[in-house]
KOLMI-151948 format. One record per residue (C-alpha): residue number from 1; x, y, z; residue in one letter. Coordinates in steps of 0.001 Angstrom, whole numbers, plus 500000, padded with zeros to 6 digits. Layout:
KOLMI-151948
 num   east  north     up residuo
 NUM      X      Y      Z       A
...
END
This chain:
KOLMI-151948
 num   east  north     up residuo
   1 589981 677920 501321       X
   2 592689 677196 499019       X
   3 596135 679410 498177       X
   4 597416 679924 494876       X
   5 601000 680530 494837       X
   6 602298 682550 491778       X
   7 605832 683010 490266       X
   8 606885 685662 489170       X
   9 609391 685848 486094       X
  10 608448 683635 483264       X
  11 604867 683024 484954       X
  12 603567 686721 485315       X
  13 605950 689213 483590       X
  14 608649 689229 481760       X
  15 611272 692518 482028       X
  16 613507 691890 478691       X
  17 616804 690651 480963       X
  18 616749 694155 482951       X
  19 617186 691996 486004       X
  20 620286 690800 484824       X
  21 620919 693717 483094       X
  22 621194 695532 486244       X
  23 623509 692981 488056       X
  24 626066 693035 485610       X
  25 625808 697284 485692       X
  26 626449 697255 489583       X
  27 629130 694445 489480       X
  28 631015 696750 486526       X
  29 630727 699382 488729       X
  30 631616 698000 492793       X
  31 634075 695386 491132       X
  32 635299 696198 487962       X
  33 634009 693369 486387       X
  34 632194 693011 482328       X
  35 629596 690662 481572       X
  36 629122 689189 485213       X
  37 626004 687703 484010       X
  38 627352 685638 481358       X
  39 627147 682124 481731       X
  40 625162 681980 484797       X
  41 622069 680240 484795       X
  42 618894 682615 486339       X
  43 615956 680926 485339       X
  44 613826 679320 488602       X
  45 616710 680234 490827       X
  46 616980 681690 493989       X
  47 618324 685764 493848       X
  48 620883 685164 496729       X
  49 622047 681797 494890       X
  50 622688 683631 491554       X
  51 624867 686414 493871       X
  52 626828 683803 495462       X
  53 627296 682224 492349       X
  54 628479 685865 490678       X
  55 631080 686587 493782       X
  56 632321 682703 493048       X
  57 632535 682672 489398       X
  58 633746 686632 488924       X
  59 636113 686804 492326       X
  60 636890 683487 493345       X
  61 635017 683382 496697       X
  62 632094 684165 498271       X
  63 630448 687191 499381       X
  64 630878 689399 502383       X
  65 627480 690324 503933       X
  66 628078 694003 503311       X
  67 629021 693272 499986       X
  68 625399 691291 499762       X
  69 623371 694148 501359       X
  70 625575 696813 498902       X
  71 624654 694984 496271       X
  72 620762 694221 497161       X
  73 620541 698648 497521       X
  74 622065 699031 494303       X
  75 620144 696006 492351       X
  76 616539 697146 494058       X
  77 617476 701242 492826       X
  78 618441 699669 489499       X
  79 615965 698229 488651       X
  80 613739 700664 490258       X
  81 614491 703000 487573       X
  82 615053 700809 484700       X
  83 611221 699099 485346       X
  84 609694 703002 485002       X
  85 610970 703361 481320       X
  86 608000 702637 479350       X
  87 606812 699008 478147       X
  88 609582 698172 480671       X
  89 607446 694992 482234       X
  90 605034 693394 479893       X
  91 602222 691058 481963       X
  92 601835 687563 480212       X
  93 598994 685986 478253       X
  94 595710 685932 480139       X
  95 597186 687222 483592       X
  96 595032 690175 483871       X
  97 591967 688588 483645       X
  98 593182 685441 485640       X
  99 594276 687603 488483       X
 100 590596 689914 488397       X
 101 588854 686802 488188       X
 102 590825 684871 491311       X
 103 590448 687550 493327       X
 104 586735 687585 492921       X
 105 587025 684036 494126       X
 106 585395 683636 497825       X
 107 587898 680299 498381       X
 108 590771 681605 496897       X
 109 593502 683657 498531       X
 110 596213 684955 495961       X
 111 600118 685105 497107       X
 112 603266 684531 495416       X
 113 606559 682486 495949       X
 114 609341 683889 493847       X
 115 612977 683516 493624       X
 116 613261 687603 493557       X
 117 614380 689200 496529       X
 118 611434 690648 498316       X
 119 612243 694513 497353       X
 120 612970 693643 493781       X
 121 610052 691158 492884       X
 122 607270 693834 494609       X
 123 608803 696449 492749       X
 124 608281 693718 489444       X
 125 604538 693287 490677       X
 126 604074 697359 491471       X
 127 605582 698072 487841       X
 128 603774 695417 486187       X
 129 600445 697382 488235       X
 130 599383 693992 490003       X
 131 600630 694566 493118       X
 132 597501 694655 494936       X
 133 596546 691324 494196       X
 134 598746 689753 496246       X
 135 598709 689794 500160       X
 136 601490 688387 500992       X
 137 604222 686082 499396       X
 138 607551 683663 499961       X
 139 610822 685302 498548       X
 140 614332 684706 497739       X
 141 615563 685501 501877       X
 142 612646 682956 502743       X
 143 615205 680286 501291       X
 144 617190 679687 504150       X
 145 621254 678919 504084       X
 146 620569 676408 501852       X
 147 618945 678361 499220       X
 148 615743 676028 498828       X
 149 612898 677003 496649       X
 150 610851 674802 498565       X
 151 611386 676603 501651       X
 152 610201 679909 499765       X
 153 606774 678002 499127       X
 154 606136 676891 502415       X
 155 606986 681029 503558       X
 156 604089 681789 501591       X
 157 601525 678905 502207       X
 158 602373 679861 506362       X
 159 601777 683407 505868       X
 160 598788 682710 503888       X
 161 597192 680684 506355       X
 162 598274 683169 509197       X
 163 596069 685793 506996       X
 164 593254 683076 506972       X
 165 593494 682494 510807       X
 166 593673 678580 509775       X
 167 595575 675889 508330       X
 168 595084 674966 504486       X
 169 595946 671486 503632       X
 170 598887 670682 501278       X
 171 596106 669248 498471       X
 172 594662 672806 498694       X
 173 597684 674851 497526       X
 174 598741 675172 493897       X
 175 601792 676592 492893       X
 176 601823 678547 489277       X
 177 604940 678121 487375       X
 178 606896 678489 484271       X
 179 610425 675750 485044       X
 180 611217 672673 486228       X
 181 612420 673992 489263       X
 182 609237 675689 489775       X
 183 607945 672139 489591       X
 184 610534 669843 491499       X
 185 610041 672750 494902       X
 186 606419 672113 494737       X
 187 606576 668360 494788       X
 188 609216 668530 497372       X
 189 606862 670917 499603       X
 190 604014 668881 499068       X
 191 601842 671021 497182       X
 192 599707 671043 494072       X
 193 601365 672427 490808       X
 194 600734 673571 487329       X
 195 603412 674301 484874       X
 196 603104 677122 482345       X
 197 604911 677560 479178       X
 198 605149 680959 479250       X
 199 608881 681545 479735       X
 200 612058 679792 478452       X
 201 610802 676051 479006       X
 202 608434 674233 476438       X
 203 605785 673181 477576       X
 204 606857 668948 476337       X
 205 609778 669734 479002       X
 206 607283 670983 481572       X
 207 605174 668405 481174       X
 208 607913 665406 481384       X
 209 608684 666868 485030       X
 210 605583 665624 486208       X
 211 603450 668675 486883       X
 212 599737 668033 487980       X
 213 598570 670219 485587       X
 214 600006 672163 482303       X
 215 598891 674572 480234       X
 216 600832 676660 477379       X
 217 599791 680272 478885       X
 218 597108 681725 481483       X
 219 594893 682887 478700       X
 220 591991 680219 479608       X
 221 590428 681468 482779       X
 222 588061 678645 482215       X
 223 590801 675619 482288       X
 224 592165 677304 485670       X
 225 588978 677441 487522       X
 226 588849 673859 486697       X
 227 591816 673304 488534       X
 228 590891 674771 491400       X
 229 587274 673699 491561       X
 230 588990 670094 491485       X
 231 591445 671408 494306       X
 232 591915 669013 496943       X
 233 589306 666701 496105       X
 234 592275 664730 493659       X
 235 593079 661859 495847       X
 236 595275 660578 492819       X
 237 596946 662917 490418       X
 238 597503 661118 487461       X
 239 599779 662805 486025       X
 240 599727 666366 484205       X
 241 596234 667533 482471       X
 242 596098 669126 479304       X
 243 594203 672993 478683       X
 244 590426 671120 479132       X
 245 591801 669557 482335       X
 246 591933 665854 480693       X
 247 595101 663913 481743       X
 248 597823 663911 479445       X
 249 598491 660607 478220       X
END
């Protein structure tokens, strides 16, 4: 069996900024404050790292835990509502089919290992209708005090296997992502990865991070079976492989 370990944002779906859009609503409102969101960096991060980061940058400190779980309440009903308006989540190239098409898959079982908060990236995946492909998952509280992505992959590749009854080995589990972070946590859990260029990172970037695999979008079913038919038989990476699954040179 192998797991296949999905972001989210960038990789997925992509909500316009209503994420952030919503965090900068519900600081105006609790704190008083415009434009929280400006300046700080979101892509690949973890959810509680970008609130600490608001409370520091915005009020000089950092965050109660009621003012964490105030804001979490408000950010999940936010965005609750803003992801019903129509064409509010738009699914990327190729994931549809991809996701069908895995899930078919007798030796693959589908999770994901997001940045989100739990609430706020299942209510992404409901809105986006693809919840159901995806058993279980690693999330932003899976990141521990530290706030390391890493940690959220290894939440998901140990509830994965708990589904499975058995242990997967770390050349059996790819992680799908669209940033360099996406790419470092993998590497630094030990896992399999492929870098897409679907979000805000070309893919010449991707690709220079050292990624097993990359491909520009998920639109070639075909390339990504490859991958996984290959799936723990790689004793040597070799560096990333192109969309026909030859090494990038």
């Amino acid at each position: 069996m192998k797991l296949v370990l999905f972001d989210i944002d960038g990789t997925l779906l992509l909500t316009s900024g209503r994420g952030s859009r919503s965090l900068e609503k519900i600081f105006r409102g609790l704190f008083g404050i415009e434009d929280a969101m400006r300046g700080v960096p979101v892509a690949g991060r973890i959810d509680t790292a970008i609130l600490d980061d608001l409370f520091r940058r915005r009020l000089g400190r950092p965050p109660h835990d009621h003012e964490i779980d105030e804001v979490k309440s408000a950010y999940a009903a936010d965005l609750e509502a803003a992801l019903a308006e129509p064409n509010s989540v738009e699914l990327l190239p190729g994931v549809p089919v991809v996701l069908d098409e895995l899930s078919r898959r007798t030796d693959v079982l589908l999770g994901v290992a997001t940045g989100n908060l739990e609430k706020t990236g299942r209510i992404k995946l409901r809105h986006g209708g693809i919840e159901a492909f995806f058993r279980y998952g690693g999330f932003a509280e899976d990141a521990g005090p530290r706030g390391e992505r890493s940690e959220v992959l290894r939440s998901a590749a140990r509830r994965g296997q708990d589904i499975l009854g058995h242990p997967v080995d770390e050349s059996r589990i790819l992680v799908i992502g669209d940033t360099p972070l996406d790419v470092s946590a993998a590497r630094a859990a030990g896992y399999r990865v492929l870098a897409v260029a679907t979000g805000f990172t070309g893919r010449d970037v991707l690709e220079s991070t050292g990624p097993d695999h990359a491909l520009e979008d998920l639109s070639n079913p075909a390339a990504l079976h490859a991958i996984l038919d290959a799936l723990g038989a790689i004793e040597d990476d070799g560096g990333p492989t192109d969309d026909l699954g030859a090494p990038i040179t």
